[in-house]
N, C-alpha and C positions, 0 to 999 in steps of 0.2 A: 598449497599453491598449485599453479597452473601444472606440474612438472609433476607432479603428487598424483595430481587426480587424474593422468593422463599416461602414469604408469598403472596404480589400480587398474583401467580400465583393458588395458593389455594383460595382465596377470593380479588378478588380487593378492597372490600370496607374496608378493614383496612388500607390502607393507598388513598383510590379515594373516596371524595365528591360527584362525579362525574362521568359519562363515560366520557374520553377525546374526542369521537366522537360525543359526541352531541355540543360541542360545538369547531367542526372545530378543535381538535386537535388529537393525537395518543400516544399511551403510547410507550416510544424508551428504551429498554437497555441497559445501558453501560457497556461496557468493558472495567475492569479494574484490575489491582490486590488485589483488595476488591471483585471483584467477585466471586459467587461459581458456584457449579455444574449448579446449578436451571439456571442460566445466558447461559450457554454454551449450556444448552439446548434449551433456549428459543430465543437463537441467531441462533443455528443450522439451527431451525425451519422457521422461518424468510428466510432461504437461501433454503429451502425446502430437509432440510436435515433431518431425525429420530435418534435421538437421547437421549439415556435417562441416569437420573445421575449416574446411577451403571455403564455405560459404561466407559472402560480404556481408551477409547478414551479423554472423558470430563473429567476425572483427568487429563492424559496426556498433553491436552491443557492448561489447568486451569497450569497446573505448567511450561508450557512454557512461556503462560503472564506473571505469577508473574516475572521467571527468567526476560523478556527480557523488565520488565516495571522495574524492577531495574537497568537495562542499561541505561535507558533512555526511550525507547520509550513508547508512548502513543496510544493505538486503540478506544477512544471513536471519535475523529474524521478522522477514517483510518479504516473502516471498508470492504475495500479493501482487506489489506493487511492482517487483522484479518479474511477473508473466504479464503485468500488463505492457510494462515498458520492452517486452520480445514480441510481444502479439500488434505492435505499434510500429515496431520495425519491420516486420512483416507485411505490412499495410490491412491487416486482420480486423482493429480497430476502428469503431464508431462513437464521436460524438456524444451523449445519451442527453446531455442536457447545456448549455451557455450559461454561465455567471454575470450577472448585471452588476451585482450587487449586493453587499450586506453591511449592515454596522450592527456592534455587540454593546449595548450601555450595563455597566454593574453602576445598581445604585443602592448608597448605603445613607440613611438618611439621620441614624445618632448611632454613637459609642456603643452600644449595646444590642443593635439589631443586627440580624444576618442581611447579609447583603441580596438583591435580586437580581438577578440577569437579564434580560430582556436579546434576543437577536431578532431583528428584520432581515430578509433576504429576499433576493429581486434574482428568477432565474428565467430561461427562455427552453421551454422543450417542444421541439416543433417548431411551429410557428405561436406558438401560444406562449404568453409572459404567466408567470405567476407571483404575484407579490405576497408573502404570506410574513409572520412572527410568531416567534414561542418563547416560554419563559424555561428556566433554567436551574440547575444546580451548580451554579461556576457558568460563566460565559462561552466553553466549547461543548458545553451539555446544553447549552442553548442552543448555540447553533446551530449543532447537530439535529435538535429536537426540529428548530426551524427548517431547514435543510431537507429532512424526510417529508414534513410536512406539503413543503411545496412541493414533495416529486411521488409521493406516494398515492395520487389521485393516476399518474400517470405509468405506474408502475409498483400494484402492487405487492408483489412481493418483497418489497425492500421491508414491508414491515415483521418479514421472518428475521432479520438481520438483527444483532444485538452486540455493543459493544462492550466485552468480556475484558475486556486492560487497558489501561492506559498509561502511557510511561515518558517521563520528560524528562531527556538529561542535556545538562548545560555541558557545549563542545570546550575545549579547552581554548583560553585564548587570554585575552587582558581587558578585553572592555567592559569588564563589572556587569551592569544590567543592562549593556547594548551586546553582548555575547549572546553567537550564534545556541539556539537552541534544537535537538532532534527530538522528535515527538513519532513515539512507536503505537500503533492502534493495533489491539489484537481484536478480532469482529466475529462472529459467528453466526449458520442461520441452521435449522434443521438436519443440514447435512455433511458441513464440512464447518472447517475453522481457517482464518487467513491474516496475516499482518500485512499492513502497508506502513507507510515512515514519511515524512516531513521535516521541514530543514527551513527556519528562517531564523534573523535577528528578532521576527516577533514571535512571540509561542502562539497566537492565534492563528496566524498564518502558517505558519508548520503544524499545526494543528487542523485545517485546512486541508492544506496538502495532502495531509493521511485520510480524511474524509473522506475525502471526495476520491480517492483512490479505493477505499474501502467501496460504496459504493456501485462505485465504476464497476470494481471487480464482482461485485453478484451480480449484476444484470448482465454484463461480460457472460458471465458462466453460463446464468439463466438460460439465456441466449443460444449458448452454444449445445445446450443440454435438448432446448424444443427441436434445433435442427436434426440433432441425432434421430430425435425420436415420432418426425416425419419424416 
């Protein structure tokens, strides 16, 4: 908790035996709705952000986790989607593309045949619409596949990106197959690895949500990496 990681940070030796790097390990953060200020800081920091706990920014965030880990979602292994949502309160964040539109059809045509996925998607990057479809392995391998397709003319490096996990666990609750569902994307391109997370009563749409966050966040970086390097 918030109290935890904000003693650490004044003396590691109240709760470390130890440095973790002498023997091959790292002391990691987590983000959670138990977290405080001290945590937002020290996660900022991590992303090479300054940040200190009187900032309205690290309230501001601290009470966006709480809200949206009462929803469901989880950032201790989505810390993707946790720097995008600081870099967004920050006012750091752009845009990269508009959702018009998508539908996913699974069609299975006898007892015996695997089924096919098919996803259309309608996006807006710039001023330019792109309507595009692609077929699938399961309906969020579709979409996914549709998804890069339409944005990959306009940015391509996304095609270094590969989706390394995928994980769907049903949230606790009573409504059988209307129960909310989180859906964890683990993503990877050439150079680093990152999760993002999603949170609906539909698993497309939480599934969704981690996408387009995955996404987000390499052209995010991408981004932030040309700047460096003019």
């Amino acid at each position: 908790g918030g109290v935890h990681i904000s003693a650490v940070e004044r003396n590691p030796l109240t709760y470390e035996h130890i440095q973790p790097e002498l023997v091959g390990n790292y002391r990691r953060i987590l983000i959670s709705d138990l977290a405080g200020r001290s945590a937002i800081k020290r996660k900022a920091a991590e992303f090479g952000i300054e940040l200190s706990t009187t900032d309205p920014v690290a309230r501001q965030v601290l009470e966006e986790i709480k809200e949206r880990e009462n929803q469901g979602f989880q950032y201790e292994a989505a810390e993707g989607s946790f720097e995008l949502l600081l870099h967004k309160a920050l006012g750091q964040y752009k845009k990269y593309f508009e959702l018009i539109g998508f539908r996913v059809i699974d069609q299975k045509t006898s007892e015996h045949d695997t089924p096919v996925s098919e996803a259309t998607i309608m996006v807006k990057v710039g001023g330019r619409v792109e309507h595009t479809a692609a077929l699938g392995n399961g309906p969020v391998n579709a979409l996914d596949n549709a998804l890069r397709k339409a944005l990959e003319k306009f940015y391509p490096a996304l095609k270094e990106v590969r989706l390394s996990d995928y994980k769907v666990r049903v949230l606790p609750g009573s409504d059988g197959t209307a129960s909310k569902v989180r859906v964890l994307i683990q993503s990877m391109d050439t150079k680093s690895t990152w999760g993002t997370v999603g949170v609906s009563e539909d698993i497309l749409e939480a599934s969704w949500q981690a996408l387009v966050d995955s996404i987000n966040y390499k052209m995010f970086k991408d981004g932030k990496e040309s700047k460096k390097e003019k």
